[in-house]
C-alpha positions in Angstrom: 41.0 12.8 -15.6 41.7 9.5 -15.5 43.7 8.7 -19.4 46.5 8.1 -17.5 45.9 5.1 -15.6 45.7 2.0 -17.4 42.6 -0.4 -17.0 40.5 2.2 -15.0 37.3 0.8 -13.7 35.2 3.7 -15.9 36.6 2.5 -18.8 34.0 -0.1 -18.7 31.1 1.1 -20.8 28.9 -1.5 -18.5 30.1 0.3 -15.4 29.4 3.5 -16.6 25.6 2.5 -17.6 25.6 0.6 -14.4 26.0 4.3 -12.6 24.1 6.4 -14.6 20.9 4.1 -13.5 21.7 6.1 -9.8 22.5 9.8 -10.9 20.4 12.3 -11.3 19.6 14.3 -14.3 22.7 17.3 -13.3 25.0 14.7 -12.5 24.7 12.6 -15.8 24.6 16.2 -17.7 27.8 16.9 -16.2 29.0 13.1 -16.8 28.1 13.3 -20.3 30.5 16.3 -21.3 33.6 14.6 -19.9 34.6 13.2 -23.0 33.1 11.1 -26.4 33.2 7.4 -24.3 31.2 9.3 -21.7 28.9 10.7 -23.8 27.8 7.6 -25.4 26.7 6.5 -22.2 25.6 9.1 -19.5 23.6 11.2 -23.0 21.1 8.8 -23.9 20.0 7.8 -20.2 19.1 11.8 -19.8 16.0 11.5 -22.3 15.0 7.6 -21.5 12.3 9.2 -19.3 10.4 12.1 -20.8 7.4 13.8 -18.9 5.0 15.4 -21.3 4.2 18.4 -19.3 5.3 21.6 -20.8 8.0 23.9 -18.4 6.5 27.0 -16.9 9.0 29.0 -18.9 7.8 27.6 -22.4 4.3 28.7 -21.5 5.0 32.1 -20.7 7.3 33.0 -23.7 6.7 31.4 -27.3 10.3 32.0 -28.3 11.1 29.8 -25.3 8.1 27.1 -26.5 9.7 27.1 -30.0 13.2 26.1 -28.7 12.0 23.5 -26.4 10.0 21.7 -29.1 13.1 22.0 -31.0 15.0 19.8 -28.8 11.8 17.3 -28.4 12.1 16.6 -31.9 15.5 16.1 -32.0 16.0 13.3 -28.6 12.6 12.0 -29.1 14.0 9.0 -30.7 15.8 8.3 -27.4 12.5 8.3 -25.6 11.7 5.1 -23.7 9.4 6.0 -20.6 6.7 8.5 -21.8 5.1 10.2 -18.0 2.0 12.1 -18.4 0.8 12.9 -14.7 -0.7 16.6 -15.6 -4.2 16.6 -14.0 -7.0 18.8 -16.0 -4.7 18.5 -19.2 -3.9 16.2 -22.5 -0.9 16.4 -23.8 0.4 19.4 -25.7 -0.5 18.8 -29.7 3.0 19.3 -30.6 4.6 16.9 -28.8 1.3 14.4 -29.5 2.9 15.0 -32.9 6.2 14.5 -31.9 5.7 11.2 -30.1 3.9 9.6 -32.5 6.3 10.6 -35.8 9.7 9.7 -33.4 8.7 7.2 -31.0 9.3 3.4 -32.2 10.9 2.0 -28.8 9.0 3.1 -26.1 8.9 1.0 -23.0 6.4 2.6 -20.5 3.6 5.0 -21.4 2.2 5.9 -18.3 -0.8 8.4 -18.1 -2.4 9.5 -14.4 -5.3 12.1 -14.5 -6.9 13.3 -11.1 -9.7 15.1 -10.7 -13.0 15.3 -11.8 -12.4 17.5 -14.8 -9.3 15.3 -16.1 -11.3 12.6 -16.9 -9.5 11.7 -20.4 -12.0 12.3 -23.2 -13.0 9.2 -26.1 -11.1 11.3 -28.5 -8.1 12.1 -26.5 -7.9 7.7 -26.2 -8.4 8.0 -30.5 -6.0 10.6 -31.1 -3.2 9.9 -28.7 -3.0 7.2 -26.6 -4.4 4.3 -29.0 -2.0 5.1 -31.4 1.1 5.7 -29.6 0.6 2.1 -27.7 0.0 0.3 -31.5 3.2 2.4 -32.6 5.0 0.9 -30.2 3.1 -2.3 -29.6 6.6 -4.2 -30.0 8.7 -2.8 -27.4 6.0 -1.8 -24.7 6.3 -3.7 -21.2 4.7 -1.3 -19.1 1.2 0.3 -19.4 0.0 2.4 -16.8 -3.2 4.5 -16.7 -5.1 5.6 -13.5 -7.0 7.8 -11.4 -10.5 8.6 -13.0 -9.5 7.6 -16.0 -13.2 6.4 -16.8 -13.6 5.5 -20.6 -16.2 3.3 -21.0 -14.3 0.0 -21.6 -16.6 -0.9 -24.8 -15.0 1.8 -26.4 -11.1 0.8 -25.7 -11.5 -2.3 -27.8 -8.9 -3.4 -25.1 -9.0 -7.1 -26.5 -8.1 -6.2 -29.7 -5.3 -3.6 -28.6 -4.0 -6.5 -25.8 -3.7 -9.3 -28.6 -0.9 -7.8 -30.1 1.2 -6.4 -27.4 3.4 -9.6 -27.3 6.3 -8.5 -24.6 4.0 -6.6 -21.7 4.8 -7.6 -18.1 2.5 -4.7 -16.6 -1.0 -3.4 -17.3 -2.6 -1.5 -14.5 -5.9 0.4 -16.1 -8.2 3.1 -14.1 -11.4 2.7 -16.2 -15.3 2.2 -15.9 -15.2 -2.2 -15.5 -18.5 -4.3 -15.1 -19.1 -7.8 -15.0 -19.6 -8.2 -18.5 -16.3 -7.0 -19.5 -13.8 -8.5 -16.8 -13.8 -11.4 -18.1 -13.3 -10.9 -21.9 -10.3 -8.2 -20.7 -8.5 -11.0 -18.8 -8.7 -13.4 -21.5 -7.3 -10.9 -24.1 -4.3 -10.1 -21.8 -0.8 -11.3 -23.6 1.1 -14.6 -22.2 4.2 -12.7 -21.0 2.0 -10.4 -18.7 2.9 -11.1 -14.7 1.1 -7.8 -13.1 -2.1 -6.4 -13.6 -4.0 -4.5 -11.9 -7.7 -3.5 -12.9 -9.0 -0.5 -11.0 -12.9 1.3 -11.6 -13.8 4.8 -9.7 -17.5 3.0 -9.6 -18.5 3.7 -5.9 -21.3 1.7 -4.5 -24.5 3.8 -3.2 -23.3 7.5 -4.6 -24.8 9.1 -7.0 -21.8 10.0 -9.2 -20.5 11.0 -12.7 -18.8 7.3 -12.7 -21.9 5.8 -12.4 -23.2 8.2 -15.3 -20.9 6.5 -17.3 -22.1 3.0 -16.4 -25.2 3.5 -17.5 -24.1 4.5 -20.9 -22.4 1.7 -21.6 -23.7 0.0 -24.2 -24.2 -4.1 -23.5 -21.3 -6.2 -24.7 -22.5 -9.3 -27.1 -24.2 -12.2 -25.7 -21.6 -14.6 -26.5 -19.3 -12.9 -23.9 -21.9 -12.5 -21.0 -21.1 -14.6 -18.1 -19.0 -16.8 -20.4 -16.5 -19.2 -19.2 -12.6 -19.6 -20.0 -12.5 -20.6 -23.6 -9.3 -22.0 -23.5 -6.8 -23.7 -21.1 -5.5 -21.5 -18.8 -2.4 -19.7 -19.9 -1.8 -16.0 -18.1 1.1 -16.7 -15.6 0.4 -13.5 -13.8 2.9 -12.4 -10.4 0.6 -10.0 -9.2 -3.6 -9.6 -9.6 -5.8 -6.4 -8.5 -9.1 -6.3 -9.1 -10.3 -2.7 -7.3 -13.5 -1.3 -6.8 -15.1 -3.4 -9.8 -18.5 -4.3 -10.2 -18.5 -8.2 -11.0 -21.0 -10.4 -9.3 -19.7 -13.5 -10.4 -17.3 -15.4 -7.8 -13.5 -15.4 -7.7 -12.7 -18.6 -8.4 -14.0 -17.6 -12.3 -11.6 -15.0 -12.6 -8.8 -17.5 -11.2 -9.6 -20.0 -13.7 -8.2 -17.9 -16.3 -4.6 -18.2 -14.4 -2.3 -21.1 -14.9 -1.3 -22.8 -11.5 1.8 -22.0 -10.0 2.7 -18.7 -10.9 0.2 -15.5 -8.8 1.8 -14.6 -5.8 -0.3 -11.8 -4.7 -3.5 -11.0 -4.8 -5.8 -7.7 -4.1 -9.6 -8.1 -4.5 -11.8 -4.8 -3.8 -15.2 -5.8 -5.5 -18.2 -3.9 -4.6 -20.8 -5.9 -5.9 -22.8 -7.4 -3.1 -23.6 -10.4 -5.2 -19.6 -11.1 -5.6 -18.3 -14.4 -3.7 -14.7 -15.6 -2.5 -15.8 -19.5 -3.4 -13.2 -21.0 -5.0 -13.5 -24.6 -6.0 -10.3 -27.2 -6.1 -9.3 -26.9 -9.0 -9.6 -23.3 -9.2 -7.6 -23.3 -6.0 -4.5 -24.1 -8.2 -3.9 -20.3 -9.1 -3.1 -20.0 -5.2 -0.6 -22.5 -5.2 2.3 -20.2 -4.5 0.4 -17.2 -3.3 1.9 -15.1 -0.2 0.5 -11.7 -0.3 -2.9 -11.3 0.1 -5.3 -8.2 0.5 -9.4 -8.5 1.3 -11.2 -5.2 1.1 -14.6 -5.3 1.7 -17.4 -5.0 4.5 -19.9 -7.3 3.4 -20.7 -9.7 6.0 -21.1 -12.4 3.8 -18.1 -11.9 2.2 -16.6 -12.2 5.9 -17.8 -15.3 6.0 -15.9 -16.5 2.3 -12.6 -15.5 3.7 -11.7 -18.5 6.0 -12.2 -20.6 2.9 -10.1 -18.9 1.3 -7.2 -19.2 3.5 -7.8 -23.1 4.0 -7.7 -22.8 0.0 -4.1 -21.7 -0.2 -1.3 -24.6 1.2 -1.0 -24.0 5.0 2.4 -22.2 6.0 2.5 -20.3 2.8 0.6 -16.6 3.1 3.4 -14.2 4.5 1.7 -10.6 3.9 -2.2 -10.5 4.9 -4.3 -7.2 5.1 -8.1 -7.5 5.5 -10.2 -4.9 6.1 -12.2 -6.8 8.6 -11.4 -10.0 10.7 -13.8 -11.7 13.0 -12.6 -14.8 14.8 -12.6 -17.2 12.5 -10.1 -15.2 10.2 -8.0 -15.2 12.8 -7.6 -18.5 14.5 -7.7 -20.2 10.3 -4.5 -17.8 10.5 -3.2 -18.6 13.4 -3.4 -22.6 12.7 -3.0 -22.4 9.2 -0.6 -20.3 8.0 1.6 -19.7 11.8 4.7 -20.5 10.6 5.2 -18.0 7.4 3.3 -15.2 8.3 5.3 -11.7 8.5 3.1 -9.3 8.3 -0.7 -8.2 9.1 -2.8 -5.6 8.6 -6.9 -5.3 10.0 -9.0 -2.3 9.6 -12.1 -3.0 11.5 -11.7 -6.2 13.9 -15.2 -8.2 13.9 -16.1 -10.2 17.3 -14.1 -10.6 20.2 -10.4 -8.2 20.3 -8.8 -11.7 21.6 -8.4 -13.1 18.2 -5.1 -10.7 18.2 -4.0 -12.5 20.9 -4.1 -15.9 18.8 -2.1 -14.1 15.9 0.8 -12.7 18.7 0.9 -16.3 20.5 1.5 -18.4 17.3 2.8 -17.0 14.3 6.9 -16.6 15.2 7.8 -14.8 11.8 5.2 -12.1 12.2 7.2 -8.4 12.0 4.5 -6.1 11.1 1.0 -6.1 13.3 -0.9 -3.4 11.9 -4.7 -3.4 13.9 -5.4 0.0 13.8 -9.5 0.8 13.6 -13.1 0.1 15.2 -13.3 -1.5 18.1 -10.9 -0.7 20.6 -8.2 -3.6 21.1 -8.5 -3.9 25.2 -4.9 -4.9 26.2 -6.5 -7.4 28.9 -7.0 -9.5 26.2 -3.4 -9.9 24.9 -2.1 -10.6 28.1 -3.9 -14.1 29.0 -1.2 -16.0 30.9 -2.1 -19.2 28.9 -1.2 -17.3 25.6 2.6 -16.1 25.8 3.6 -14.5 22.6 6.2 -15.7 20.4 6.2 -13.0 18.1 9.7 -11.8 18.7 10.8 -10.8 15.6 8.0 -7.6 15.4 9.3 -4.7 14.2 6.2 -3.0 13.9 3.7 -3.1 16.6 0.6 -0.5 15.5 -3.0 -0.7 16.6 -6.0 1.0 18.4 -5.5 -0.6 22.1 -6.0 0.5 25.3 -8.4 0.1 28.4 -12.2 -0.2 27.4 -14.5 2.0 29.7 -15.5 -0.5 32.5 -11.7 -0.9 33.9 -11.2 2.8 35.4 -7.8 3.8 37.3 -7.4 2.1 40.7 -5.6 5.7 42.7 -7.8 5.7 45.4 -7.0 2.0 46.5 -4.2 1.7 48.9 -0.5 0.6 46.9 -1.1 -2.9 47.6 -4.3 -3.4 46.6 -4.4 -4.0 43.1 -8.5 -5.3 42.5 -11.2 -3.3 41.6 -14.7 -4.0 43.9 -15.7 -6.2 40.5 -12.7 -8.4 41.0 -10.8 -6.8 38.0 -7.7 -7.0 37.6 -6.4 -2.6 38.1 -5.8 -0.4 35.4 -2.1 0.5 36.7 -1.3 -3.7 36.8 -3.4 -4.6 33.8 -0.8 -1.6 31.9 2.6 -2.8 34.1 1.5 -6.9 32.7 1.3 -5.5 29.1 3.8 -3.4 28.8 6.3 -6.2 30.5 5.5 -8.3 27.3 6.2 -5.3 25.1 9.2 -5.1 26.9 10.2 -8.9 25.1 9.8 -7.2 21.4 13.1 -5.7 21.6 13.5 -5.9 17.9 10.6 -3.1 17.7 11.4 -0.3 15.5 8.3 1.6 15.6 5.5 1.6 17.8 2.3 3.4 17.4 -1.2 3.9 19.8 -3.2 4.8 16.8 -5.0 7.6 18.5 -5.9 9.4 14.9 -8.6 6.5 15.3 -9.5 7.0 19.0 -10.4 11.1 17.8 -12.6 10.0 15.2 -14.3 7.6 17.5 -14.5 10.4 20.2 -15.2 12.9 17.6 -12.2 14.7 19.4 -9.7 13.2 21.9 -10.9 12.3 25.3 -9.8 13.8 28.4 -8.8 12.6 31.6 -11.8 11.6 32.5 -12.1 8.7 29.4 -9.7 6.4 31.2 -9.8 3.5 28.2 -6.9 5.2 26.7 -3.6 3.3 28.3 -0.8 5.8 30.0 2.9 5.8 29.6 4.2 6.7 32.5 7.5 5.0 34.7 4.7 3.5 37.4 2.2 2.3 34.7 4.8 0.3 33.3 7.4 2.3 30.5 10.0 1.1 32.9 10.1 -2.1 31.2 10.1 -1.3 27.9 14.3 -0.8 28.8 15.6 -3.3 26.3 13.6 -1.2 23.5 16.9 -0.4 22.0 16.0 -0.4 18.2 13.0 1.8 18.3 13.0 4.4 16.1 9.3 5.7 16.1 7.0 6.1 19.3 3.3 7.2 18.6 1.3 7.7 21.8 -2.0 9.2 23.0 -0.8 11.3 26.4 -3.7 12.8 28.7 -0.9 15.0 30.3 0.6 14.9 33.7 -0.3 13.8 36.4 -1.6 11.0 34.4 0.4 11.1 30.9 4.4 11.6 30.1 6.7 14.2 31.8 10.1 14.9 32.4 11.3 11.5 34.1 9.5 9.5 31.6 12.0 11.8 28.7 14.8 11.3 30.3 14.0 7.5 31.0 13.4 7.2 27.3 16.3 9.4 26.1 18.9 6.9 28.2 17.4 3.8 26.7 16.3 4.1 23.4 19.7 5.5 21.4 17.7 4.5 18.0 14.5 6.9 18.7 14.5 9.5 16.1 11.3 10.7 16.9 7.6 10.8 18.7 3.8 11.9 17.7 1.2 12.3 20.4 -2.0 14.4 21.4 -0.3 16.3 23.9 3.6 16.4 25.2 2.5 17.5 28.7 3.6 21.2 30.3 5.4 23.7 29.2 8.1 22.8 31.0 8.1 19.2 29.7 8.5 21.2 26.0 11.2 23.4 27.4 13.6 20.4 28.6 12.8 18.8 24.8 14.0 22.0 23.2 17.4 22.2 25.4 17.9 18.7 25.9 17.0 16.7 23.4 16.8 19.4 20.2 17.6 16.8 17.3 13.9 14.5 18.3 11.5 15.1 16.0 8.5 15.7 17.7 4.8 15.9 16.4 2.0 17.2 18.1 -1.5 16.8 17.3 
């Protein structure tokens, strides 16, 4: 097809890998029959990634079976990325056999169980898994196994297995930690490793099979209880989780088993309530170059740990934040601290006054992603103090529980002039017009969302007309000046239906302005006649209705 041109680009065999990495497995079957230079390299790409899950047909017909574990045996050699996702199920003892006779250069073995009854029995780690990592202790770089996955650690020997795996860059592990082995695990982990990630199903308070396990456990040596790094500092890790453990030690011991200047994010879910975020100075030097960081927990204390930590990493430096609650303080050590680098932030549950938000939009430039979806409602009158004009033009994403909290109720029955409530409060109809002028100014917005998934579990069912904290978007209330919105692509909404919600001017309003809107989710779209003109007019929208 192409023999007859000299120097043609696919003569390369470097191009041709370079394009089998982005085919799929018919295209590189097809690509592999073209002729013997092709073969070479399109073949052995079609079996780098091998999923040990046995085709329906195979386990229906044994002549089938038979011919498939034919052609196991013969590629397994050019196995490099072993999958075994198959919940309730070990792998097949054929190909177990297979694997562990053929398999010298395997990359990745990655094994995911879900499900109660997949939990991967002692043996099935003796018989299998075990061997297959020491088989290939040379090559591996990847190690991955999660979801309920809950061996007792004591029984992995992990330090043991991680002293000899001398090129792994990845460990993430789904398995039954405590205090009394976190420690020990981290200090076995191999110098060239830069992500790990150390996850437990242990749940705080439920009475559970997990915890079953726990309590089995037999008690590590007292030489390794509570013990402190026994040598320098040497794991450069990129990335650190630590989820859902049970350590009650504080974080700046597991930090001092990092070197400085290499851990760039960092995810901490502990559940112990006796866990601390103190971090001293010179533990601090793990976070030297940290951006990402993710806080999950509702202890209060631990609330109270968190602005320490942020005045522990070097000012202007965090760029992705998610906590899963933020009171005040979080938020203006944020908003002081770290204002020029932050991109992105995410809050679950917001702790003390909603007007920390308004800090956050009024400082940090960079930010592109303002995630404050959750408990308690976000009351737009206090993101729209005229002392505090945001700066956050670059947001792309602008997602969160807000509206109108109960006592500011819609101003109708006041004449069109006056705009007070008896109170002095500013209306409900200006208070939405002010707000929706400054979301007018984000015209860099792709998607914006009224996270009202939140506001019907916190009504236990949407309100109706009558539960006027939910914000309209109507023409009058203010959509008007959302005009230069021109790069939206997503628009998520609660709508209490016409008079009060959407209709057909508001459609066609948005229909002429916002070219880049590929689609909407709300409560309710309005009338059927608002529906009709969506289906005729504007068929290609994707709409969602809850």
């Amino acid at each position: 097809m192409h023999s007859g041109i000299a120097g043609h680009a696919t003569d390369l065999p470097e191009l041709r890998q370079h394009i089998a990495r982005h085919l799929d497995f018919a295209a590189l079957k097809s690509c592999s029959l073209v002729c013997k230079a092709w073969h070479l390299s399109f073949h052995s790409i079609l079996w780098e990634h091998f999923t040990c899950t046995v085709p329906k047909r195979c386990s229906e017909s044994p002549e089938e079976y038979a011919a498939w574990i034919d052609i196991i045996s013969k590629k397994a050699h050019l196995f490099q990325h072993i999958h075994h996702n198959e919940p309730r199920n070990i792998i097949a003892p054929d190909i177990r056999d297979i694997l562990l006779d053929r398999c010298d250069g395997l990359i990745t073995i990655e094994a995911i169980m879900s499900g109660v009854q997949g939990w991967v029995p002692i043996r099935y780690w003796e018989e299998t898994l075990r061997p297959l990592i020491e088989r290939n202790k040379v090559s591996l770089r990847r190690l991955q196994f999660r979801e309920t996955m809950c061996l007792p650690i004591a029984s992995l020997h992990l330090p043991s297995l991680l002293a000899g795996l001398s090129r792994l860059q990845s460990l993430d592990l789904g398995i039954a930690f405590t205090t009394d082995y976190l420690l020990p695990v981290l200090e076995a982990c191999p110098v060239s490793l830069k992500h790990l990630e150390l996850r437990s199903n242990i749940r705080t308070g439920v009475a559970s099979q997990e915890d079953s396990v726990v309590d089995q456990l037999s008690p590590p040596p007292q030489s390794i209880i509570h013990q402190k790094a026994t040598t320098a500092p040497f794991l450069r890790l990129k990335h650190l989780g630590i989820c859902g453990v049970r350590y009650n030690g504080t974080l700046g011991d597991i930090l001092s088993r990092l070197a400085g200047n290499s851990l760039e994010s960092l995810q901490v879910k502990i559940i112990d309530s006796q866990f601390s975020f103190q971090v001293s100075p010179t533990q601090g030097d793990a976070l030297s170059r940290l951006t990402g960081l993710h806080i999950d927990t509702l202890n209060p204390d631990h609330i109270l740990d968190i602005p320490v930590l942020l005045k522990a990493i070097p000012p202007h430096q965090l760029c992705r934040v998610h906590l899963r609650m933020m009171d005040t303080e979080c938020a203006v050590t944020l908003s002081q601290h770290h204002y020029r680098s932050l991109e992105s932030l995410g809050v679950i549950f917001m702790r003390g006054h909603s007007g920390a938000l308004a800090d956050i939009m009024a400082t940090c430039h960079k930010l592109k992603t303002l995630d404050f979806g959750g408990e308690p409602l976000t009351d737009i009158r206090t993101l729209i103090d005229p002392q505090r004009p945001w700066v956050c033009t670059e947001l792309e994403v602008f997602q969160g529980y807000f509206g109108l909290s109960p006592p500011l109720v819609s101003n109708k029955k006041h004449g069109a002039g006056d705009m007070m409530q008896e109170d002095g409060e500013v209306a409900s109809d200006q208070v939405e017009n002010i707000f929706m002028q400054r979301l007018g100014q984000l015209t860099k917005l792709r998607r914006l969302m009224q996270d009202y998934d939140t506001i019907r579990y916190l009504f236990n069912g949407y309100p109706t007309e009558n539960d006027r904290n939910i914000m309209t978007w109507t023409l009058s209330s203010g959509l008007r000046h959302l005009v230069d919105l021109v790069n939206l692509e997503w628009f998520e909404f609660l709508d209490l239906s016409p008079p009060a919600g959407i209709g057909i001017p508001e459609l066609v309003f948005i229909k002429q302005h916002w070219p880049s809107l590929k689609g909407l989710a709300c409560y309710n779209i309005g009338t059927t006649e608002v529906k009709e003109w969506l289906a005729s007019e504007w068929p290609e929208l994707e709409v969602k209705l809850s």
